[in-house]
N, C-alpha and C positions, 0 to 999 in steps of 0.2 A: 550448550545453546549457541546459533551458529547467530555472529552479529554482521549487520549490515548498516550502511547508511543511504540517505536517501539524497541527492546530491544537483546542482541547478548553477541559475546565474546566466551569463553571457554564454552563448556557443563554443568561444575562444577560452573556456574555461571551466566546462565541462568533461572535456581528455583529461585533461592536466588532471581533475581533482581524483577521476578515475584511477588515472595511472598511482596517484596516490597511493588512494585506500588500497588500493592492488598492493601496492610495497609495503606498505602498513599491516600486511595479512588479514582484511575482512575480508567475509565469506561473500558479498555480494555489495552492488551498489544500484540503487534505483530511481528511478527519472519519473518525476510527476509532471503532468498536463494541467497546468494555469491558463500562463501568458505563450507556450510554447507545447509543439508538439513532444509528448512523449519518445514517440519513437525516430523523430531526427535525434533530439540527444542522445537516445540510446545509440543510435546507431555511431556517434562520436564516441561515445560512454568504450563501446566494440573495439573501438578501429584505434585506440589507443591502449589498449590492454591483452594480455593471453591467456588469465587464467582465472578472473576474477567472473563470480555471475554477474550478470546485467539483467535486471529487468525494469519495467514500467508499472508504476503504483502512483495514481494509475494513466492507463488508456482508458481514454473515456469509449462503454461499446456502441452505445445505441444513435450517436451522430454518424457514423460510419458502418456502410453495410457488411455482414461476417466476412463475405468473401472480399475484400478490400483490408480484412485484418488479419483475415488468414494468408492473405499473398505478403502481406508484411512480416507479419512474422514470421512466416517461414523464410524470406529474406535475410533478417537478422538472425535469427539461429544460424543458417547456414555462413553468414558472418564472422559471426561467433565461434564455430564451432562446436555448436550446442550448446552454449553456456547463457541464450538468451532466454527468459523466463515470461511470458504474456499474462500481466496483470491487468487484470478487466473492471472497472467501474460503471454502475449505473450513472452515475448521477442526479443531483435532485428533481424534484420535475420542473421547480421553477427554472432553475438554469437552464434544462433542455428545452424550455420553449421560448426563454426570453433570451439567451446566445444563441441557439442552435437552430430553432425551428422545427425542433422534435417534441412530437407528442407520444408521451408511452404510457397507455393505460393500467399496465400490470405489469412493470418491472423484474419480479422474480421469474416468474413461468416466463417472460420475455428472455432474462438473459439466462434461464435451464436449457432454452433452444437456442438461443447464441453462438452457448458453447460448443452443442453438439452439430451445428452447423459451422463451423470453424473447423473441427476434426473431418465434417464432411470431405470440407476443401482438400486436407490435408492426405485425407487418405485415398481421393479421387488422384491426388498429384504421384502417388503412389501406384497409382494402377487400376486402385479396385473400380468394380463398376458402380458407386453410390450416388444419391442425390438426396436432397433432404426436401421436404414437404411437411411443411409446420403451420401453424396457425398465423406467424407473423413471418416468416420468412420461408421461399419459395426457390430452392436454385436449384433449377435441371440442369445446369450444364455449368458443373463445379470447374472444368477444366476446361482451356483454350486450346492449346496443343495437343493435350494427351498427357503420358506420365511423365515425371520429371524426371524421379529418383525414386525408386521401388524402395531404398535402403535406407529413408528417411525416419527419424522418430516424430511424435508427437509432442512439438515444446508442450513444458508444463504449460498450465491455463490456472491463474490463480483468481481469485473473485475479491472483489473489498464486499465487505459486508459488517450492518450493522443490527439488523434487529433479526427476527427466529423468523421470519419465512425465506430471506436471503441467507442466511445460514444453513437452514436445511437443504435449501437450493445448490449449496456447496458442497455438501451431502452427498448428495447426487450425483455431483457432475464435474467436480474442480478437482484437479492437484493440489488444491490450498485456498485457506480464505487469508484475505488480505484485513487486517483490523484496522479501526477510524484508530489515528492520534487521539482522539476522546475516549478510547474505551481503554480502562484501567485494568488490572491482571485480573483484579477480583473479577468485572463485569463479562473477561474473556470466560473464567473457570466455571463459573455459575453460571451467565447465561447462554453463552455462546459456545462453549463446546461441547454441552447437554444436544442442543440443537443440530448442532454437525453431527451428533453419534446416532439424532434420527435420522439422517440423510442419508446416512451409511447404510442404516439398517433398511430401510424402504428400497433402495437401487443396490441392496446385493451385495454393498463393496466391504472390503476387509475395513478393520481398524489400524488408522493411521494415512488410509489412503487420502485424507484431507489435515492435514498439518495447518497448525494457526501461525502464519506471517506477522508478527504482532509490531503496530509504529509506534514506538516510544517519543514522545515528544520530550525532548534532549534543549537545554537550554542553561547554560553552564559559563561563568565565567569569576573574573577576580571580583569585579562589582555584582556582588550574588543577588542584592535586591534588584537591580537592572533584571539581569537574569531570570529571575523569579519573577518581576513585572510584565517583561515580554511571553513568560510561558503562560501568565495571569490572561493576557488579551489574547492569548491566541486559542484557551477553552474558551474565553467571554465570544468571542467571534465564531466558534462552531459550534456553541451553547445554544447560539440565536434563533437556531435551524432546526424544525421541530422534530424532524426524522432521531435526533439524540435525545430527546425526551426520556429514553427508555435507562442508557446509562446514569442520567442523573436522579432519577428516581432509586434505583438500587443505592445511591449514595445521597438520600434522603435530600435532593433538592430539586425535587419535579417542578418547584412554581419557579426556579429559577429562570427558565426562558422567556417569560414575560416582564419579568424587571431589566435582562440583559435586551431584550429587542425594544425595548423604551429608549433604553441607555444609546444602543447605536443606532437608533432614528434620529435622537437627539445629538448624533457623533460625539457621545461624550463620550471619550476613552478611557478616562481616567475612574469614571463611573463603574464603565465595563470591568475594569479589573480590581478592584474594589471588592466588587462583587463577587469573585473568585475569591475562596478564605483558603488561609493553609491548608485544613485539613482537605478542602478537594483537591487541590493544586499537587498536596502530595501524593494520593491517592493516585493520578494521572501522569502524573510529568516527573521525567527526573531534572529537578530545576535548584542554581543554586551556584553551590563552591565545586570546583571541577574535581577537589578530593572527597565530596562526599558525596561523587555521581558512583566509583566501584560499587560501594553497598546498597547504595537506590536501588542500583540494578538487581540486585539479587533477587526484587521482590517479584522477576518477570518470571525467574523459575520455574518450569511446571505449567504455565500459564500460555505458550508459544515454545515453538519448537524453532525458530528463529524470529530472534531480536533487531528491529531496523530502524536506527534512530535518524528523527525529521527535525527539522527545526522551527519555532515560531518565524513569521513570516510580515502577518498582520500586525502594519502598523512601524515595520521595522522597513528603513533603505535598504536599498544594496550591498552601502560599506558594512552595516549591523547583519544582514542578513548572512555577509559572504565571514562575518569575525564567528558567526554563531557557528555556521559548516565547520570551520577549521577546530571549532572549541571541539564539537561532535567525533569531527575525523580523530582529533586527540585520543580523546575518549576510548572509541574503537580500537585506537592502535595499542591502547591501555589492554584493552578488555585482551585482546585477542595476542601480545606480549606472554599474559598472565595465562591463557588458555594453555599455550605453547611451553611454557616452563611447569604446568599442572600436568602435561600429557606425557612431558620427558621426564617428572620424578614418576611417573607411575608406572614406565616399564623400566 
C-alpha cells in the first residue's frame, strides 16, 4: 500500500514540507483547494522536489473551464517530469453557487465530460485532429498554436467521489477515485468499489484501471484526547453536509446530520464533537497515541490501493494545524521505514 500525505499552510512552506516527505520516502504528496489554489502549491510542491508524486486533492473542476485545467496541468506534469497527478473535485452545490457563482445541475454526467474534455485538450496538443462537443461543454478549437509535443502522455485524472453515481462515473472515465476523509475502509469495500467495478464494466475498461486514492484522516499526538477531539470536529463538520448521509447510515447513524447541523448553527463545537462516539471516530480516522496509528492503519488494507493521510483542520489554528502535518509526516516516514525493511528481508 503506497502512502501519501496531504500537505498546506503558508506558500513559504509548502516546498519545504514536500522536500520532506520526499526524504522521508512517501510515495506522493497532495495540495487541497480551501483558502488557496491547488495548483500554485502544487506547482511549489514540483519545483522543490525530483522524485516524489505531486498531485491536487482536490482541484476544484466545475469553477474553471476543462480547457484552462487541461493547459494547467499539462504545465505541471511537464514541470514535474510526469510525476504531477490531476485530482478533480466536484464540489457541493452550495458552495458552487454561494463562492463561485456556479450552477451545476448534474454533477456526475457533468464531470464524465469534464474529464474527456481535458484529454481532448491534451491530445489536440499532441497533434490529433479532435474536438469535443458535449452537452455542457463545447471546444472547437482545443489548441492555439498547433501541436505542442506529439510525445506527451496523459496525466492521470483522478475524481474525489462519494456516493454510487460519481463512482460509477469513475468507472468510466478516471485513473482513480479520490475518497472523502469521511469515508471509512468498510464504506470504500462495500460501497464504493462494487460501484467502480460497474463503471468498469459499462465503458469496457480492464480491472484495476480505477484504483481507490483513500484520505485517511490522521490526527495523532502525545495529548491523544486533543487529538482524538480534533479528528471528533472535523467528522462533526463534514457530517453536517448532507451529500455523506450515505457513509453514515452503513454505520447505523443516518439521523446523525440533524443533531450535528443544530450543533454548528448554534457554533457549539463542543456539542459537535460530543456527538462523534468512539466507535464512529474509530471506524474513520486514525486518531489518538502516535504508537497506536502502525496498527490503525492496517485496517486501510485491501480497501485502497494508496493511503493519503489529511489532517483535521476545523476549528484548529495554524500552529495546531502545521504540529498535526508534522505528527502525519512522522507517521508516513514510519509506515514507509517499515515498507522498506519488509521489501529488503523479502529478497
Amino acid at each position: 500500500m503506497k502512502v501519501g500525505l496531504v500537505i498546506g499552510g503558508n506558500m513559504s512552506e509548502v516546498g519545504a514540507l514536500a522536500s520532506r516527505a520526499e526524504a522521508a520516502g512517501l510515495e506522493s504528496v497532495w495540495l487541497a483547494e480551501l483558502d488557496r489554489t491547488a495548483f500554485v502549491q502544487a506547482a511549489a510542491a514540483i519545483s522543490a522536489t525530483s522524485r516524489i508524486g505531486v498531485g491536487t486533492a482536490v482541484a476544484l473542476a466545475f469553477p474553471r473551464s476543462p480547457t484552462v485545467t487541461a493547459m494547467t496541468a499539462w504545465d505541471l506534469d511537464e514541470l514535474s517530469g510526469d510525476r504531477f497527478r490531476l485530482g478533480l473535485g466536484p464540489q457541493v452545490k452550495r458552495v458552487l453557487e454561494a463562492r463561485f457563482s456556479v450552477r451545476v445541475e448534474k454533477p456526475a454526467p457533468q464531470m464524465r465530460e469534464y474529464v474527456r474534455a481535458v484529454r481532448t485538450i491534451w491530445a489536440a496538443n499532441r497533434g490529433e485532429a479532435v474536438v469535443h462537443e458535449g452537452e455542457s461543454y463545447r471546444i472547437t478549437m482545443p489548441t492555439f498554436h498547433g501541436p505542442l509535443r506529439p510525445d506527451r502522455r496523459n496525466t492521470p485524472i483522478l475524481v474525489a467521489a462519494v456516493g454510487p453515481v460519481m463512482s460509477r462515473i469513475c468507472g468510466e472515465v478516471a485513473d482513480g477515485l479520490l475518497g472523502h476523509p469521511l469515508a471509512s475502509p468498510r464504506y470504500l469495500r462495500e460501497r464504493v468499489m462494487p460501484e467502480i467495478g460497474e463503471g468498469l464494466v459499462r465503458a469496457g475498461r480492464p480491472t484495476g484501471a480505477c484504483p481507490i486514492t483513500a484520505m485517511a484522516l490522521v490526527s495523532i499526538g502525545d495529548d491523544a484526547d486533543a487529538a482524538r477531539r480534533a479528528a471528533r470536529l472535523q467528522i462533526a463538520f463534514y457530517a453536517t453536509t448532507p451529500s455523506y448521509k450515505s457513509i453514515l447510515e452503513l454505520h447505523d447513524r443516518g439521523n446523525l446530520p440533524r443533531d450535528l447541523r443544530r450543533a454548528f448553527v448554534n457554533r457549539d463545537r463542543d456539542r459537535m464533537a460530543d456527538l462523534i462516539d468512539d466507535e464512529l471516530l474509530d471506524s474513520i480516522a486514525i486518531a489518538g497515541r502516535p504508537d497506536e496509528a502502525p496498527d490503525r492503519l492496517q485496517a486501510w488494507e485491501g480497501a485502497a490501493d494508496r493511503v493519503v493521510f489529511g489532517v483535521p483542520w476545523y476549528g484548529l489554528d495554524s500552529d495546531r494545524q502545521r504540529d498535526a502535518i508534522e505528527a502525519a509526516l512522522e507517521l508516513g516516514a514510519r509506515v514507509a521505514a517499515a515498507a522498506t525493511t519488509s521489501d529488503s528481508g523479502r529478497r
